[in-house]
Kinemage of the C-alpha trace (Angstrom):
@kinemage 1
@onewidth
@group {chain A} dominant
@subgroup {mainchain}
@vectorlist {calphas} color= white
{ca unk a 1} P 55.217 46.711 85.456
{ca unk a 2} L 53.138 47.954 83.047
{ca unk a 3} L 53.669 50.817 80.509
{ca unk a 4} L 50.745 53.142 82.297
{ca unk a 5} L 52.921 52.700 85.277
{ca unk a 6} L 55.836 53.482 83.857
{ca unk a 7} L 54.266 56.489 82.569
{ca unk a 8} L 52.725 57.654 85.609
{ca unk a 9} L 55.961 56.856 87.543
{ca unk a 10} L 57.727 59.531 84.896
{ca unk a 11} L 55.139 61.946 85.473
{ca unk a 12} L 55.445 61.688 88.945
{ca unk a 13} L 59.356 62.840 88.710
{ca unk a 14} L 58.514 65.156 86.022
{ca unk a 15} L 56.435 67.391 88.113
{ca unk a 16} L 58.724 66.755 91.437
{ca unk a 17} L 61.334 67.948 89.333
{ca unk a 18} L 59.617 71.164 87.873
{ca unk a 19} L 60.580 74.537 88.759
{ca unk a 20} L 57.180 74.827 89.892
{ca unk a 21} L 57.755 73.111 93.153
{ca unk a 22} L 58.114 74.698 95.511
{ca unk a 23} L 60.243 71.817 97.473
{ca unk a 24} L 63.343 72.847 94.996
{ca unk a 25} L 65.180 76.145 94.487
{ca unk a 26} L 65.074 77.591 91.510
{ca unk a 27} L 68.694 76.799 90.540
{ca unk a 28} L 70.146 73.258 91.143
{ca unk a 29} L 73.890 74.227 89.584
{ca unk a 30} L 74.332 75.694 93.298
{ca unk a 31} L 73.814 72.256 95.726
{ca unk a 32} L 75.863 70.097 97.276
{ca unk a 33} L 75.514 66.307 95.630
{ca unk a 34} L 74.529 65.696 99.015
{ca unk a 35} L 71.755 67.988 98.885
{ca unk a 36} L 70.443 66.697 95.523
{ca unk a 37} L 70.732 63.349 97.645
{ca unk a 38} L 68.795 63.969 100.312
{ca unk a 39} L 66.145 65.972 97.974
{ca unk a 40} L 65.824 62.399 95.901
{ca unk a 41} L 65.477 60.571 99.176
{ca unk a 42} L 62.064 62.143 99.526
{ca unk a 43} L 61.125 61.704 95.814
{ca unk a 44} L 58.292 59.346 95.286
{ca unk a 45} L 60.355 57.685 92.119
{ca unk a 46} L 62.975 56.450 94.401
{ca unk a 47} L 61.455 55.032 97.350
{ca unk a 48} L 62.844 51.712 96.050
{ca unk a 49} L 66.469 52.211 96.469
{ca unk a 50} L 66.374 54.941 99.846
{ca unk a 51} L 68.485 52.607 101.448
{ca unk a 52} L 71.496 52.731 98.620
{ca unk a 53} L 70.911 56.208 98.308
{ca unk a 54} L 71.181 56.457 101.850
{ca unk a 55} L 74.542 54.811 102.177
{ca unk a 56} L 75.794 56.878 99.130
{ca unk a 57} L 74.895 59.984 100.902
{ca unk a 58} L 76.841 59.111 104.417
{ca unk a 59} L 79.975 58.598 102.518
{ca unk a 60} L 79.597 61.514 100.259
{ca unk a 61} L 79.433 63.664 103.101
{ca unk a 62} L 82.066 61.843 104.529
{ca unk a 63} L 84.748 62.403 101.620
{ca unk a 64} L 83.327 66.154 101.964
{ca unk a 65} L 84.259 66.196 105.723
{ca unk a 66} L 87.892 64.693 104.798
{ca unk a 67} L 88.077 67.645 101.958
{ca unk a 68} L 87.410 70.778 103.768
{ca unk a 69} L 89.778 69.928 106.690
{ca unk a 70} L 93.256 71.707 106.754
{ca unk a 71} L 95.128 70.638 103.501
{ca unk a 72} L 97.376 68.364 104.043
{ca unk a 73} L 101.046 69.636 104.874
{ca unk a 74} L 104.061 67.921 102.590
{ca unk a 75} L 107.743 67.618 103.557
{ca unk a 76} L 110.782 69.614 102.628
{ca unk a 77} L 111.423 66.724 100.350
{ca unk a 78} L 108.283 66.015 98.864
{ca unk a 79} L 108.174 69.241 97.821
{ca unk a 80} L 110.811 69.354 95.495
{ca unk a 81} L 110.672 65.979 94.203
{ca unk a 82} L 109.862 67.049 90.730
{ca unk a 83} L 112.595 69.735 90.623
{ca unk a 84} L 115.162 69.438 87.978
{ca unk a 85} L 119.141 70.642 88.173
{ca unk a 86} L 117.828 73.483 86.215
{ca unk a 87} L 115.513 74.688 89.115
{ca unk a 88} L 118.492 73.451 92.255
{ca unk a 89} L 120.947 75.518 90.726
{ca unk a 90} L 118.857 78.448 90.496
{ca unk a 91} L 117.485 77.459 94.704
{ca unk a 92} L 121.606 77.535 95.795
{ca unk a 93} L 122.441 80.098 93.533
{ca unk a 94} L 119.294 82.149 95.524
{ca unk a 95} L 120.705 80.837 98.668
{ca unk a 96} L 124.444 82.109 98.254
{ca unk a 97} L 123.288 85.593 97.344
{ca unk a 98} L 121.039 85.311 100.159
{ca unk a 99} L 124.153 84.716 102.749
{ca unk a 100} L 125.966 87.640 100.669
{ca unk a 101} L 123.562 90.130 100.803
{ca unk a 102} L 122.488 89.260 105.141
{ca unk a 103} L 126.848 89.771 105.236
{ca unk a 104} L 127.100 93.222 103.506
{ca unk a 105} L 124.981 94.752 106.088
{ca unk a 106} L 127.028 94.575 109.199
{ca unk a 107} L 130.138 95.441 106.933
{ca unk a 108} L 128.044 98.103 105.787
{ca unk a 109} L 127.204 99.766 109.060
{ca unk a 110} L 130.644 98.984 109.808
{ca unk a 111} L 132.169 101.051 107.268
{ca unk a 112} L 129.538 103.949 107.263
{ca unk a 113} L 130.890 104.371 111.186
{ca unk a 114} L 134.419 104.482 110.073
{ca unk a 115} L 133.798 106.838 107.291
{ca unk a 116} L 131.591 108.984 110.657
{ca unk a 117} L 134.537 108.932 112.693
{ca unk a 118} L 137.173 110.152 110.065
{ca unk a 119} L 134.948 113.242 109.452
{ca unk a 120} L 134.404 113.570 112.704
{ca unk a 121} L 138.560 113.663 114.031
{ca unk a 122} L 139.233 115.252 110.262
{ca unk a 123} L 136.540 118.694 111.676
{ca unk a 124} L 138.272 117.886 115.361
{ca unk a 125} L 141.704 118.741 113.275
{ca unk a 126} L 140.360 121.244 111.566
{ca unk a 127} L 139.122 123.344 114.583
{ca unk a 128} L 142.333 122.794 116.784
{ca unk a 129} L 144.622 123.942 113.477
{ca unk a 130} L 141.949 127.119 113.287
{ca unk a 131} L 142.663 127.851 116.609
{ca unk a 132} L 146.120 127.485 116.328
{ca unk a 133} L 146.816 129.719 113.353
{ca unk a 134} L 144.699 132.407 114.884
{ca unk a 135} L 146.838 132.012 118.220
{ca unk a 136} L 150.118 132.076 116.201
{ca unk a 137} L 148.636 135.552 114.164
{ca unk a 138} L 147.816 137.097 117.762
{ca unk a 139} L 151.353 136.199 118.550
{ca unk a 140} L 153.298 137.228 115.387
{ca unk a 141} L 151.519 140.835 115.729
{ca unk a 142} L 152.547 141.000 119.351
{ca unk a 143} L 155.788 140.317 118.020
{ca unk a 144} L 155.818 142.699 115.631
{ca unk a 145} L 154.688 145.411 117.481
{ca unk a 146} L 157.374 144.283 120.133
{ca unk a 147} L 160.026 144.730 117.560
{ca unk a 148} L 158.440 147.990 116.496
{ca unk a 149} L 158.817 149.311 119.493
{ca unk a 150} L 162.145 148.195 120.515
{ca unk a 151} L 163.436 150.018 117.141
């Protein structure tokens, strides 16, 4: 090749690639490689290797199908294979005041009843001792006036 050809060839991608064209949006930071791909497929300056570019393009959109598919889900294991004895101890010391704290609420409700039901009997006592001492007062007046009036 010569150098005019060269230089012509240059041109040629210089003013594809302008922001003039109107083939190209205005800002190329946004595409997809595989866009840019395809938009060099139809560039003049690389007719002569549309066949590598082609292949380069399937896979590329290939590895972009295998990326956006659900992420990839890891084992129990796998997951804390970089822990330390630091970070287990912390995990069973979480785990025992876990259990402790899911055990204090039936024990809880258990003892809030209790505490329900000795008010409860402790007012029942109450009431039946009011009644009583106002039965016994009735009776002791009786009484009294009884003994008055046997005097």
């Amino acid at each position: 090749m010569t150098v005019q050809n060269l230089k012509k060839d240059t041109s040629v991608c210089k003013s594809y690639l302008s922001v003039e064209n109107s083939n190209l949006p205005r800002q190329l930071n946004y595409l997809k490689f595989s866009q840019i791909m395809n938009l060099a497929k139809s560039n003049p300056a690389f007719q002569g290797s549309k066949q590598k570019l082609e292949k380069e393009s399937i896979e590329l959109e290939s590895r972009e199908k295998t990326q956006s598919d659900e992420p990839k889900q890891i084992s129990l294991f796998e997951l804390f294979q970089y822990s330390d004895i630091k970070d287990k101890f912390l995990l069973l010391i979480g785990c025992i005041t876990a259990f402790g704290s899911a055990c204090v609420y039936p024990l809880m409700f258990f003892l809030y009843g209790q505490v329900a039901s000795t008010f409860i009997d402790q007012e029942k006592f109450n009431r039946l001792n009011s009644t009583l001492n106002s039965s016994i007062i009735s009776l002791d007046n009786k009484s009294i006036q009884w003994i008055l009036e046997q005097e």
